[in-house]
Each structure stands twice: as C-alpha cells, then as structure tokens.
C-alpha positions in Angstrom: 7.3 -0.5 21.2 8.2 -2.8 18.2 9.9 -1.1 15.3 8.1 -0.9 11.8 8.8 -2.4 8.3 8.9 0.1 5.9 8.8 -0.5 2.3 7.3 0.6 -1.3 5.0 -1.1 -3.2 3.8 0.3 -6.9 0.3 1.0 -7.6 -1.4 0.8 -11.2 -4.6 1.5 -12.2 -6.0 -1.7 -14.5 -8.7 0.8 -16.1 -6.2 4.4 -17.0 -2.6 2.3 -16.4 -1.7 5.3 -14.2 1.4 4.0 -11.8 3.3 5.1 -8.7 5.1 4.2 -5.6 2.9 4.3 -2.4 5.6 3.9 0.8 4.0 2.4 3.4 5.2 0.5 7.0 3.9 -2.2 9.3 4.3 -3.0 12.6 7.2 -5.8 13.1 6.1 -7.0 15.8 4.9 -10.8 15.0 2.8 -11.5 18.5 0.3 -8.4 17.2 -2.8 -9.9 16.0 -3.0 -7.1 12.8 0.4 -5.5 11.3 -0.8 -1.7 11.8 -0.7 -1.0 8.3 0.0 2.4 7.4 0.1 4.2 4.0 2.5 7.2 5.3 3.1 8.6 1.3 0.4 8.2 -1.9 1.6 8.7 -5.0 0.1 12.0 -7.2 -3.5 10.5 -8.7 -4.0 8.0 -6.1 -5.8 8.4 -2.4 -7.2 5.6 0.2 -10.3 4.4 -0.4 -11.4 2.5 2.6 -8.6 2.7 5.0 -7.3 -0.6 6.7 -5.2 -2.2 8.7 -4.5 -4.8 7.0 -2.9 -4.5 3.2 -5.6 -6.9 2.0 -8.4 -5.1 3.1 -7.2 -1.1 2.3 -8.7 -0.1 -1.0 -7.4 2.8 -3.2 -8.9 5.3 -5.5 -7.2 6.1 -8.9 -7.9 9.6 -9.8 -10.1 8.0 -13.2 -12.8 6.7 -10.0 -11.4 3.0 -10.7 -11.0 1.1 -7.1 -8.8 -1.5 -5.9 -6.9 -3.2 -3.2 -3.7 -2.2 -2.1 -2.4 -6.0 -2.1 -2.8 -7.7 -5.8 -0.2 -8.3 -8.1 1.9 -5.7 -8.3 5.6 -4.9 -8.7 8.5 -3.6 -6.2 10.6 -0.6 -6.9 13.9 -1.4 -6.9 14.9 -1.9 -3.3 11.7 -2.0 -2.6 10.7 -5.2 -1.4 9.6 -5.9 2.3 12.2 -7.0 4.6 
C-alpha cells in the first residue's frame, strides 16, 4: 500500500470571494494510473460538486450556487504546498 500526499490547497469563489482551506491527499504512488484524489476536509460554505479522482476533474460548489474546479489558480496556505 503506497503512502498519501497530504496537503491544503485554498478555495475562492470568483462570483461571492468567499475563501477557505480544503485539505486534501493523493495517492504517492507514481506507477497508479490516477492519484486517488481525496478531499478528506471542506471548508464551511463549500461542498464537492462532481466528485473525482483526479484534482482537474473534481468540481466544487460555493454556498452562493457558483461552480468550479478544484485545480485553477489558487493559492497555498502557508506550509501548504504539495510535497
């Protein structure tokens, strides 16, 4: 069993500018043909859309009905950053 990446990633809403810190993990092991995304703790006003495995492809829900994907261009929390 391969060990998982864990790591934060901050989510804001482009229509309200509602923001939080969704902590999510990934598989680590790089033979798997998907990661195993996971979202394992949303942040209050946010919930998961179209669930994924794969970051690009999971889409969350603000609380204001605005939709997006999990992956765009966002910003880490301090420590944050995948290792």
């Amino acid at each position: 069993m391969a060990a998982r990446d864990r790591y934060s990633r901050k989510l804001e809403c482009s229509k309200c500018g509602r923001s939080g810190f969704a902590e999510v993990s990934e598989d680590d092991d790089p033979r798997r043909t998907s990661p195993g995304f996971v979202v394992d703790l949303m942040p209050p006003g946010f919930s998961t859309e179209r669930p994924s495995t794969d970051p690009a492809r999971h889409m969350i829900r603000c609380r204001c009905g605005n939709v997006f994907a999990f992956k765009q261009k966002t910003h880490y929390a301090p420590g944050g950053e995948p290792a």
